[in-house]
MARVO-496362 format. One record per residue (C-alpha): x, y, z. Coordinates in steps of 0.02 Angstrom, whole numbers, plus 32768, in hexadecimal, padded with zeros to 4 digits. Layout:
<nodes>
XYZ;...
</nodes>
This chain:
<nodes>
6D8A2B15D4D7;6D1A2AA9D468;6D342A23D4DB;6CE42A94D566;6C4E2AD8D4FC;6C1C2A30D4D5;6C1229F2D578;6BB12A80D5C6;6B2F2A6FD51D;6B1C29A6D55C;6B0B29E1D5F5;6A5D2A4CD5D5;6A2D29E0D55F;6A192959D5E2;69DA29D5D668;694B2A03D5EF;69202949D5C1;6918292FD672;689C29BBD6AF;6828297DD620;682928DAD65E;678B2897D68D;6770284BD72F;67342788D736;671B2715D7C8;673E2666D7B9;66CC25F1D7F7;661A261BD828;661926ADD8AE;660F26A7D96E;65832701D9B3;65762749DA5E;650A26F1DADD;64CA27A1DB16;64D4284BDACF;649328F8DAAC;64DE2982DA32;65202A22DA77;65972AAFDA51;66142A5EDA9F;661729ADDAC9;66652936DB57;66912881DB2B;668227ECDB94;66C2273EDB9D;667526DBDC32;665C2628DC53;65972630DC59;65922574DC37;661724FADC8D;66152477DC04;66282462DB63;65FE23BCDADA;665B23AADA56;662C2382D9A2;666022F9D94D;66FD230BD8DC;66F322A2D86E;672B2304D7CC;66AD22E1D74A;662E2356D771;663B2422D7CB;66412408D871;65B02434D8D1;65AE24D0D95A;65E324ADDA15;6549247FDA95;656E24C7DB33;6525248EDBDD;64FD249DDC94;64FA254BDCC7;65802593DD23;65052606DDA5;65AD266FDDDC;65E5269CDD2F;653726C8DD03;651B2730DD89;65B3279EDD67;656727AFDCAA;64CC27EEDCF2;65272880DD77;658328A6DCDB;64C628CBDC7D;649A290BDD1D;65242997DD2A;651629C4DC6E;64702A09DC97;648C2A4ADD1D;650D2AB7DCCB;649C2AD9DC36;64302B0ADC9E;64A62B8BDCFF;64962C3BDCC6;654F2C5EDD27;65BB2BC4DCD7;65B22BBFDC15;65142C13DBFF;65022C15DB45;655D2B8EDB24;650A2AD8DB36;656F2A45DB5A;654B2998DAF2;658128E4DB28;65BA284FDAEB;65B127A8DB56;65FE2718DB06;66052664DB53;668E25FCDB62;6637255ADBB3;66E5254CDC20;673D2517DB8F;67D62567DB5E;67B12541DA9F;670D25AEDAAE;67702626DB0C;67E1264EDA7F;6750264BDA10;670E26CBDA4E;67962731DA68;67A82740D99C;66E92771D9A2;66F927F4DA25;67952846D9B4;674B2837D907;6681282CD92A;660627A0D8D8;65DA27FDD849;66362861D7BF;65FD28B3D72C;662B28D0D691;665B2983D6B1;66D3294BD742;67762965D739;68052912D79B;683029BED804;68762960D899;67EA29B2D90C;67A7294DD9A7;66E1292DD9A0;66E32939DA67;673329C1DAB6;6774294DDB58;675228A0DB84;67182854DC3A;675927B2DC5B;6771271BDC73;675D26DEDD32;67F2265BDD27;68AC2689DD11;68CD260BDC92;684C2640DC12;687226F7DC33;693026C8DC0E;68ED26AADB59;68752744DB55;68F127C0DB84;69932772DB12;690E2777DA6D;68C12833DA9B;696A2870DADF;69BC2892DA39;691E28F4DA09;6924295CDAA3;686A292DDAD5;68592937DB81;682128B2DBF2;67DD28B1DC9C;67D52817DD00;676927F9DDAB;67A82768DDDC;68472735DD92;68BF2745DE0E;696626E3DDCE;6A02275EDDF5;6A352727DD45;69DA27A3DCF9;6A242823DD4C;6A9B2833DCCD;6A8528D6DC84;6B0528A6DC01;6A852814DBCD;69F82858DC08;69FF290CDBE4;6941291FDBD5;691428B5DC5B;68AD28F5DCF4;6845288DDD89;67C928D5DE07;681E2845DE87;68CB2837DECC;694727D5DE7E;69802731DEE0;6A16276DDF07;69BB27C8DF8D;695A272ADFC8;69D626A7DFA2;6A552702E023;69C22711E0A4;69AB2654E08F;6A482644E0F1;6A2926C6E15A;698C266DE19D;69E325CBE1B0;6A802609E1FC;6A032664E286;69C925C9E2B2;6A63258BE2CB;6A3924FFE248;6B0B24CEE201;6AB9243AE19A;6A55244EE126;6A0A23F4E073;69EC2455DFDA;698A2425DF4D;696124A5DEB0;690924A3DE1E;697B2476DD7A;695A2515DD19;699B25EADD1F;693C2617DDB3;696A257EDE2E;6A1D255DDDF7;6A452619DDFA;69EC261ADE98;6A342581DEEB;6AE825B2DEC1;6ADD2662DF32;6A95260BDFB7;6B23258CDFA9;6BA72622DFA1;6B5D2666E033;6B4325E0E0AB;6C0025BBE09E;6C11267DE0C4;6B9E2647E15F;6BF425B7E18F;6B6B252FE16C;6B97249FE119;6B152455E08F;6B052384E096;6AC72374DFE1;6A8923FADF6A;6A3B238FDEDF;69B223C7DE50;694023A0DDCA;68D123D9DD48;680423BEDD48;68072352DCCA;68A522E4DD0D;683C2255DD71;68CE21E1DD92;693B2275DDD5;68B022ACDE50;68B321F1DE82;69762200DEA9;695022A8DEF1;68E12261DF72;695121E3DF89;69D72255DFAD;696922AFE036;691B2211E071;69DD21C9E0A5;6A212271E0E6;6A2C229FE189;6A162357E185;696B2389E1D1;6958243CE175;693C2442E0B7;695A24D8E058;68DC24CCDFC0;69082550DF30;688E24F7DEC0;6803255EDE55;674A251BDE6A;6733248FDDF0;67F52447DE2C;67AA2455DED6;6704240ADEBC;675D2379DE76;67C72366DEF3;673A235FDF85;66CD22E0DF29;67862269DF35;67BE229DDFF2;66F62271E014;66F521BCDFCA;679421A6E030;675E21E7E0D3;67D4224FE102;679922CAE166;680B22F8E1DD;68652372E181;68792440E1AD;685C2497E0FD;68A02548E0D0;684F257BE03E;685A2615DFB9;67BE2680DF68;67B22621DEC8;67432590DF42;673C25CADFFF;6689261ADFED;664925B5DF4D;659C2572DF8B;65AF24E6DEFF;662F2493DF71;659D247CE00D;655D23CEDFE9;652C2360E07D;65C82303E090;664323A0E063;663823EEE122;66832355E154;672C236EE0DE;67262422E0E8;66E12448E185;674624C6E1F2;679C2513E13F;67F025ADE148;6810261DE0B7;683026BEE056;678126F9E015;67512790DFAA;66EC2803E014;662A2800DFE6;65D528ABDFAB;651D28B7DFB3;64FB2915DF12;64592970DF18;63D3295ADEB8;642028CDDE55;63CB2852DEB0;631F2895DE67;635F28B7DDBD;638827F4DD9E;62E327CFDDD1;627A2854DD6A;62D328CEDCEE;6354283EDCB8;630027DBDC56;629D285CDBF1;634128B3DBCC;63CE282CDBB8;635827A6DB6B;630C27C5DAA0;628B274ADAE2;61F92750DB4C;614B2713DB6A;60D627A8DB21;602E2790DAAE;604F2726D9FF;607F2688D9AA;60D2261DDA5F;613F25BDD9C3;618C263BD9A0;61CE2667DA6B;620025A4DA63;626C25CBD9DC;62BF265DDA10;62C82636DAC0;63082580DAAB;63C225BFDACA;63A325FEDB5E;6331256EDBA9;63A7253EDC32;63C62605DC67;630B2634DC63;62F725A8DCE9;635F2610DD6D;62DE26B0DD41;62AA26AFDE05;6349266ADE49;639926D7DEBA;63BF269EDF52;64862697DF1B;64802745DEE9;64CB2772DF94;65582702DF88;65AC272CDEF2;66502766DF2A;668D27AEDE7B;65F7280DDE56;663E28AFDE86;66DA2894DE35;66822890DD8D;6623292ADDC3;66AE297BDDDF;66EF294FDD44;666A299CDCE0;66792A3EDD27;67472A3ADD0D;67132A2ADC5E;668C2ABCDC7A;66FF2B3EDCE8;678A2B25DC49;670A2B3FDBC5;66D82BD4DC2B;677E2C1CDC3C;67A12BF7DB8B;66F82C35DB2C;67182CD5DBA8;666F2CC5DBF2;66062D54DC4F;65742D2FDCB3;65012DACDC6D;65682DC2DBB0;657B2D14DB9B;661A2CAEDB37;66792CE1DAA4;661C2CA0D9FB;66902C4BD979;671C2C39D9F2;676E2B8CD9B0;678F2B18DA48;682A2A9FDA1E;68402A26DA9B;68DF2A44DAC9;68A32AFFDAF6;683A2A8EDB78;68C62A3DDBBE;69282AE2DBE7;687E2B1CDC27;68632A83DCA9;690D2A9FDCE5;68DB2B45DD1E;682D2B17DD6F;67F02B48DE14;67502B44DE4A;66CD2B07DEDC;66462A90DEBA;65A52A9EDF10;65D52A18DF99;66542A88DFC8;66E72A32DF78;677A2A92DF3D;67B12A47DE9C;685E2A7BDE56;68C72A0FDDEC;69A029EDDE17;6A1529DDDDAE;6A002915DD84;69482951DD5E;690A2901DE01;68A72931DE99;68D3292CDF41;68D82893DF91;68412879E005;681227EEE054;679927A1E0EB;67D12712E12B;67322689E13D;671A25E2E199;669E254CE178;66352548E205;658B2500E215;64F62565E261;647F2512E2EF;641D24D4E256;649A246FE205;64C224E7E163;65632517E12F;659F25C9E141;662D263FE127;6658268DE1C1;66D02719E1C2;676E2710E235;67C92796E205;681827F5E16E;68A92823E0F4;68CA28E6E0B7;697A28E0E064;694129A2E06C;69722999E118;6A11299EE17E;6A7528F9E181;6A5128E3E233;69902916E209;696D28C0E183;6939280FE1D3;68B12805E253;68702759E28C;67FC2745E318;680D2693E34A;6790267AE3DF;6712266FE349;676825F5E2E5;672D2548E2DB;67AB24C6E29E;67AF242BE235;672E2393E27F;66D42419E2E6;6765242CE361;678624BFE3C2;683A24A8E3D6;68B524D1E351;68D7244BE307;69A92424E30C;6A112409E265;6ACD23EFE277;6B4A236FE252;6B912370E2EE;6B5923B8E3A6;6BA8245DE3CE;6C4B243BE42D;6C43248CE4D1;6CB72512E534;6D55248DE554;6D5C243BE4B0;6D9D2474E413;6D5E2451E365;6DB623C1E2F9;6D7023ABE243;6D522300E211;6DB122D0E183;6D6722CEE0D9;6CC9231FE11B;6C8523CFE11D;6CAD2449E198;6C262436E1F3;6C512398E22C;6CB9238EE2A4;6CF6233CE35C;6D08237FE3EE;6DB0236CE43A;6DD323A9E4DC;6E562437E501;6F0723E1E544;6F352420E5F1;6F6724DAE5F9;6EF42511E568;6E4B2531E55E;6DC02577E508;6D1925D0E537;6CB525EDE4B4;6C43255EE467;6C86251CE3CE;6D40254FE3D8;6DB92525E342;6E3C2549E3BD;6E652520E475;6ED625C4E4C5;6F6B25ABE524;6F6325F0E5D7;6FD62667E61B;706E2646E675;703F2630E718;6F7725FCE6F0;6F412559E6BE;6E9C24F1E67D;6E1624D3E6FF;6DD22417E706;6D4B245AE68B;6DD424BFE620;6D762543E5F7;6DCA25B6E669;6E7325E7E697;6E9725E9E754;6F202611E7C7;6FA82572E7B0;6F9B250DE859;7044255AE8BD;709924B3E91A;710D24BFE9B8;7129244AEA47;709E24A5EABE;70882466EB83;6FEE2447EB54;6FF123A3EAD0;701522FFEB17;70CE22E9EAE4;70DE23AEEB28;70A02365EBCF;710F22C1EBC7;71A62323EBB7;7176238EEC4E;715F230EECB2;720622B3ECA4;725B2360ECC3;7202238EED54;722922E0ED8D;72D922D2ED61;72DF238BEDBF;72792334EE4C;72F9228DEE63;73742314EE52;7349237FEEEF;731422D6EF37;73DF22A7EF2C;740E234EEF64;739C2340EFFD;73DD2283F01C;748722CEF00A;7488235AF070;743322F4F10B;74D8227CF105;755E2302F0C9;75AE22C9F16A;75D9220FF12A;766921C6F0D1;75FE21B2F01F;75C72254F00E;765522B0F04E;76DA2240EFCB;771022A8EF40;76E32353EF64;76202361EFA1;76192416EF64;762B23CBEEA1;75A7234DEEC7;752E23E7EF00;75762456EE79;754E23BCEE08;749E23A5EE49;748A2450EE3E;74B2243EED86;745023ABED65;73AE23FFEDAA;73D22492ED27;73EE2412EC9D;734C23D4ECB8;72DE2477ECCF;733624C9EC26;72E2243CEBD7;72482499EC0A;7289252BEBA3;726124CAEAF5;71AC24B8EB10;71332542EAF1;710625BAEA66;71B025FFEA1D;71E226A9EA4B;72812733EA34;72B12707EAEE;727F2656EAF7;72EB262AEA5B;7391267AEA9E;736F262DEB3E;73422586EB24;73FF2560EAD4;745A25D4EB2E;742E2586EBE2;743724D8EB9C;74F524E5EB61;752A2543EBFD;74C224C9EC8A;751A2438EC19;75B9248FEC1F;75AE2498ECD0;756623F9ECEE;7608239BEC9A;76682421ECF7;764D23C2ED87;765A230EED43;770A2349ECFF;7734239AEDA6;76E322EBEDFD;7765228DED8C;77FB22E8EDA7;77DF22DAEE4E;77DF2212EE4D;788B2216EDE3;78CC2291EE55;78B82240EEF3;79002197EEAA;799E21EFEE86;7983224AEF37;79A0219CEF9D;7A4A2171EF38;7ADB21ABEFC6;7B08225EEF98;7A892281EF3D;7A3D2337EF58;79DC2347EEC7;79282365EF13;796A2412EF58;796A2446EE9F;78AC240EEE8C;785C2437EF36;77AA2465EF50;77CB2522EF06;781624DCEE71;778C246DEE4C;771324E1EE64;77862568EDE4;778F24F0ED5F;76CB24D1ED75;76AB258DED5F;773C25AFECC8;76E6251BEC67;763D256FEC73;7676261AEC59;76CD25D7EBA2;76152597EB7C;75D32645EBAD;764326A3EB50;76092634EAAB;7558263AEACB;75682715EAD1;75BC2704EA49;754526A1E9F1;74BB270FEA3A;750E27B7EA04;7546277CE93D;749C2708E920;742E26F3E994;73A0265FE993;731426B3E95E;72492670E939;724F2617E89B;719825ECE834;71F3256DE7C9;71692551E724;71E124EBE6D2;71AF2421E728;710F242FE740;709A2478E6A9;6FF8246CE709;705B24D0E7C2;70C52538E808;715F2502E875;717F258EE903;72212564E92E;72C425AAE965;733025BFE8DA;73EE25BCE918;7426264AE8C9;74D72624E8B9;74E8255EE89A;75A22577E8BF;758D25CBE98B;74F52525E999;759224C0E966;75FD2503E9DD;759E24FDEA71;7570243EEA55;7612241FEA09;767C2482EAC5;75F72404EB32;76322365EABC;76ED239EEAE5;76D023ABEB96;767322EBEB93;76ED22A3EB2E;778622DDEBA7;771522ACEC1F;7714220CEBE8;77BD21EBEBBC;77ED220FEC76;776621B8ECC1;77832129EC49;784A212EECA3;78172134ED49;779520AFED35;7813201BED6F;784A2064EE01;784F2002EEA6;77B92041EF10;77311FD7EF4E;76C62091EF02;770E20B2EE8D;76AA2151EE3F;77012158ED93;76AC20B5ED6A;75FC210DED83;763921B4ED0A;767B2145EC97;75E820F4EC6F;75742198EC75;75EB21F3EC13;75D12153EB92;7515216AEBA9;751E2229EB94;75812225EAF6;7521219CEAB5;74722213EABD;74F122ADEA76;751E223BE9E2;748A21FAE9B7;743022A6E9C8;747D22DBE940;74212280E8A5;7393226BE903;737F233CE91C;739B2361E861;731E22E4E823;729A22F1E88C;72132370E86E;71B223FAE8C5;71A42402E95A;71ED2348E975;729A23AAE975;727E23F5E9FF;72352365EA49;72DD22F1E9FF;7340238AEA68;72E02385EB04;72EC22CEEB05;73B522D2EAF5;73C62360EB8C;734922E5EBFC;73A02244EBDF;7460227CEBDC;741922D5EC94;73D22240ECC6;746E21E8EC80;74DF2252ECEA;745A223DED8F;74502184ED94;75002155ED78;755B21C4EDE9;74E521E3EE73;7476212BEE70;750820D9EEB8;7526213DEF46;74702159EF71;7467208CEF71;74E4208CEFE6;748F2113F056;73F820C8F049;740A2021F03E;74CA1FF4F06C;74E32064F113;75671FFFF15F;75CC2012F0CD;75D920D3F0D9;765A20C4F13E;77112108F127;77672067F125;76ED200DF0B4;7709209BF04D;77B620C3F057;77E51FE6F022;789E1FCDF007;78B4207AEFE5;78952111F045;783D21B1EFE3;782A2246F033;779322A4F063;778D234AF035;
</nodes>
């Protein structure tokens, strides 16, 4: 318990020591460039000057104050809107109207040193007194600044813990939109996010897939640099190099230019702020290259500073993101008159002129841009800074609980962390018509116009509008280009082409090269049966079964359908041999019919040889049967009529043959054996041989029927219409009954081949009998491996020559004879040793 009392006695004691601690700065104080006292007062931290010289450090004397140099125009224009718009509010009997705002300006002469410097003066003030206490109040009641991300970073990480808010116009890195970082952060401009994504957007409307990237080395490019990055990938478009460098980094701009110089990508995105860019157009100048299409962001895309007489050259034709321009009125006036009286403690009135000299020396280089205004136009960020004035205003307002005719609240106490929950609740209209609100990463919304470097009939440089941003909008809103107006890089009116490789056309698929970005890529054409019809296919389709590639394979067509037609020239050749062999066939007939009265003709039965011709002449027209387009009908008949017309064909030739053997044994004494195989006979065993082969072929015809066939299966790029033969086993039995009836055919013919006539017709089967199983035989590998429609053809070709076979070797003899031999048609020629009969 003792324990506890003594540590809550320490405890005050220290508290107490504390509050009665005096205040003391270290170092001599940092006063503001410009400033005015006021109820309330805004801080500011602006790059008025762009450089800074250093002192010399040499540690045996105090070092002497920072010169700054070379005024930074755009930076001290946004200082005097911000003077500007604290008047005009003082002046306003609606906003604040007993309350008057203060300022104070500090300069960081684009150093980040000076930058934190005055950062500590804004949050403890240049002077204390004795009677000040360390209280942890803010002098400044909100801070506006600074115009670069980087130096922003390190304004809003040192006021942050302090809760004092700060409003940026022009620092856009999305960095900062880390409310867990940043919680009293605000910007009157869009974070990058916004324009970093709309980067890609423009390139990936022009259909530009290869691209360079360069960014400045601090917050605001990197951050930048790596959204665009994420989404270009997202957009498919592939970046060649994305390389960087600081301001200061001379040797790395070389490499950088080096980079862009060997590259081959003719777009450049260039996230770069205005000094990195500056510095890189002096380089890409004293290298000539100028044929380069530049997409640039707001930091540079409308900086007049950048127009020099060589820089259309580089830049001419840039596109880019650019802050929209607000014409504020009356401010144009007030910079020339009211300004300098009220900013300035110096001016030229009635006295000792010393003494102006010496107050005014500090300001020399300013004073000399008292009747400069011809930029005043240009300055993109000057309503941003406007705007921020009167956020600070509306909050105050809000805050102080001000009426327009009873004024604000005296002695209310305005902590700035009351400011910051009073900003996030902000909503009001400026006189331009701009609604100004606030999200919840303490941002605007993103705005933008998009501009292009064009030159005027004149020769100047100007910003030309194309088209606009509004993340406000509807996705499919949002971005508007009109490109009719657009003028491209080296004056050209074509859009200027940027890929690693040509888009691959409908026909040819996409085939990433190894080891290189997506983008690049060759085009391979589709393999037969696929295609593809879009440009720049990753895939080639398959086509459907019976569909296949066109020529150009970009289109799936029918699949060419292949049958032996009448029409093609082996369809013809075909036809012609079996209307000839049908022709030489009536031809005999005729011949034989004219001399059915002699001795040749009427030896072995006459009626078989006309049954036989008869035969023949249907052997060769089923032939016929083959050819054509494949039908139902045409596929049952085709078979059908050739097995029975064979049948009956080597009927006849078996009948023929029994006959010889049967009138040998018919001359031995006794012998009465031809009774038993007279002319009816014959003609019976003719018809009960066919009628077996008809019997099969119904058969076949009722269990499985040939049938159209498309076969898919031999050829990938057509379609076989063929006859399938339903049932493999009747097909076998049809051929295999005609091979029975040739082979007995042969076997008796081949035993009556010896026998004493001087014509001796056995000899003449025989050998077509050889011939016709010969074809039969050798039909059978060639039909299984030949394709198509050369099966039929193989088919066709056996029927023809096994019918010519049969035609020349049993009827050219006699028809020499008749023809050629007449005086030995006679009976005793004929009849030799031995006598046959005629029947």
């Amino acid at each position: 318990m003792l324990v506890f009392l003594y540590t809550l006695l320490l405890f005050h004691h220290l508290h107490t020591k504390v509050e009665n601690t005096v205040c003391q700065l270290m170092g001599d104080p940092k006063y503001p460039l410009l400033s005015k006292e006021g109820d309330v007062t805004i801080g500011a931290v602006l790059s008025v000057h762009s450089k800074e010289t250093l002192p010399s450090f040499e540690f045996t004397q105090k070092p002497q104050r920072l010169f700054c140099s070379s005024v930074n125009l755009r930076d001290f224009r946004l200082a005097q809107i911000m003077i500007f718009a604290i008047e005009e509010i003082n002046r306003s009997d609606s906003l604040l109207p007993n309350v008057s705002i203060g300022y104070k300006i500090y300069d960081t002469c684009g150093s980040r040193l000076s930058s934190m410097s005055a950062t500590m003066a804004l949050m403890n003030g240049h002077v204390i007194t004795a009677e000040d206490r360390c209280n942890g109040q803010s002098p400044v009641h909100a801070i506006i600044g600074e115009t670069e991300s980087s130096t922003t970073v390190i304004l809003a990480r040192n006021t942050g813990p302090f809760k004092i808010p700060v409003i940026s116009p022009s620092a856009t890195c999305e960095c900062l939109s880390n409310r867990k970082h940043y919680p009293s952060f605000f910007r009157t401009i869009a974070s990058d996010y916004h324009q970093s994504r709309a980067l890609a957007q423009i390139v990936k409307h022009f259909g530009w897939s290869w691209v360079g990237a360069v960014n400045s080395d601090n917050d605001y490019g990197n951050n930048g640099m790596t959204i665009f990055l994420k989404a270009a990938q997202e957009e498919g478009i592939c970046v060649e190099y994305s390389v960087k460098f600081y301001r200061t980094e001379t040797e790395k701009l070389k490499k950088v230019v080096d980079t862009i110089k060997k590259g081959t990508a003719k777009v450049i995105v260039a996230f770069l702020s205005h000094f990195e860019m500056g510095n890189l157009l002096d380089e890409l100048s004293i290298e000539n290259i100028t044929d380069l299409q530049v997409i640039g962001v707001e930091a540079w895309i409308t900086a007049k500073s950048l127009i020099t007489p060589s820089s259309f050259r580089v830049l001419g034709g840039s596109l880019g993101f650019a802050v929209r321009k607000i014409n504020i009125e009356g401010f144009a006036d007030y910079i020339i008159k009211e300004f300098w009286d009220t900013a300035f403690s110096c001016s030229q009135k009635e006295g000792n002129s010393s003494q102006y000299a010496i107050n005014c020396s500090q300001f020399q280089d300013l004073l000399a841009l008292k009747n400069y205004k011809e930029d005043v136009l240009e300055q993109s960020y000057s309503s941003n800074v406007y705007k921020a004035v009167y956020a600070v205003a509306h909050s105050l307002h809000i805050m102080l609980n001000c009426k327009e005719r009873s004024g604000c609240e005296n002695g209310v106490t305005i902590p700035p962390h009351k400011v910051v929950e009073a900003l996030k609740n902000v909503h009001f209209t400026t006189k331009m018509g701009d609604y100004v609100w606030f999200d919840s990463t303490g941002a605007v919304v993103a705005q933008y116009e998009v501009v292009n470097w064009q030159q005027d009939s004149v020769g100047s440089v100007q910003f030309k509008p194309v088209g606009y941003y509004d993340a406000s909008l509807p996705p499919d809103q949002r971005f508007v280009l009109n490109t009719d107006n657009i003028i491209w890089a080296g004056r050209q009116l074509e859009k200027p082409n940027s890929v690693c490789s040509e888009s691959c056309p409908p026909g040819t698929r996409k085939a990433t090269q190894k080891g290189r970005p997506v983008c690049c890529y060759d085009c391979i054409p589709c393999a037969e049966g696929e295609i593809s019809n879009e440009t720049d296919s990753i895939n080639c389709k398959q086509c459907p079964g019976e569909y296949w590639s066109n020529a150009e394979k970009n289109n799936c067509v029918f699949k060419a359908i292949e049958f032996l037609s009448f029409t093609e020239v082996m369809g013809i050749v075909l036809v012609f041999f079996s209307l000839f062999g049908v022709g030489l066939t009536m031809l005999v007939a005729i011949l034989f019919y004219s001399k059915k009265d002699t001795p040749i003709v009427k030896a072995n039965n006459s009626e078989l040889s006309f049954l036989l011709l008869f035969s023949l002449t249907l052997c060769f027209l089923c032939s016929l049967t083959f050819i054509g387009r494949p039908t139902e009908w045409s596929c049952m008949l085709c078979h059908t009529v050739f097995g029975i017309t064979f049948v009956l064909c080597i009927s006849c030739v078996l009948g023929k043959t029994i006959v010889v053997l049967m009138a040998f044994k018919a001359t031995r004494p006794g012998s009465n054996v031809m009774k038993w195989f007279g002319p009816a006979q014959q003609r019976l065993s003719a018809l009960a041989f066919t009628v077996i082969q008809v019997l099969i072929c119904v058969l076949w015809l009722t269990l499985s029927p040939p049938l159209p066939h498309k076969n898919m299966n031999y050829y990938k790029e057509k379609i076989i219409l063929e006859c399938s033969l339903g049932s493999t086993i009747g097909f076998s039995a049809v051929l295999g009954y005609i091979g029975l009836l040739a082979v007995l055919c042969f076997i008796l013919a081949f035993l009556a081949h010896a026998l004493p006539d001087n014509f001796n017709e056995a000899k003449f089967i025989t050998f077509s009998m050889l011939i016709f199983c010969a074809v039969w035989i050798t039909f059978i590998p060639a039909y299984i491996s030949s394709p198509g429609k050369f099966t039929v053809a193989v088919e066709i070709f056996a029927i023809l020559a096994s019918s010519f076979g049969l035609l020349f070797c049993i009827f050219a003899p006699k028809c020499y004879i008749i023809l050629c031999k007449p005086e030995q048609n006679t009976k005793q020629h004929m009849m030799g040793k031995y006598q046959l009969k005629p029947y």
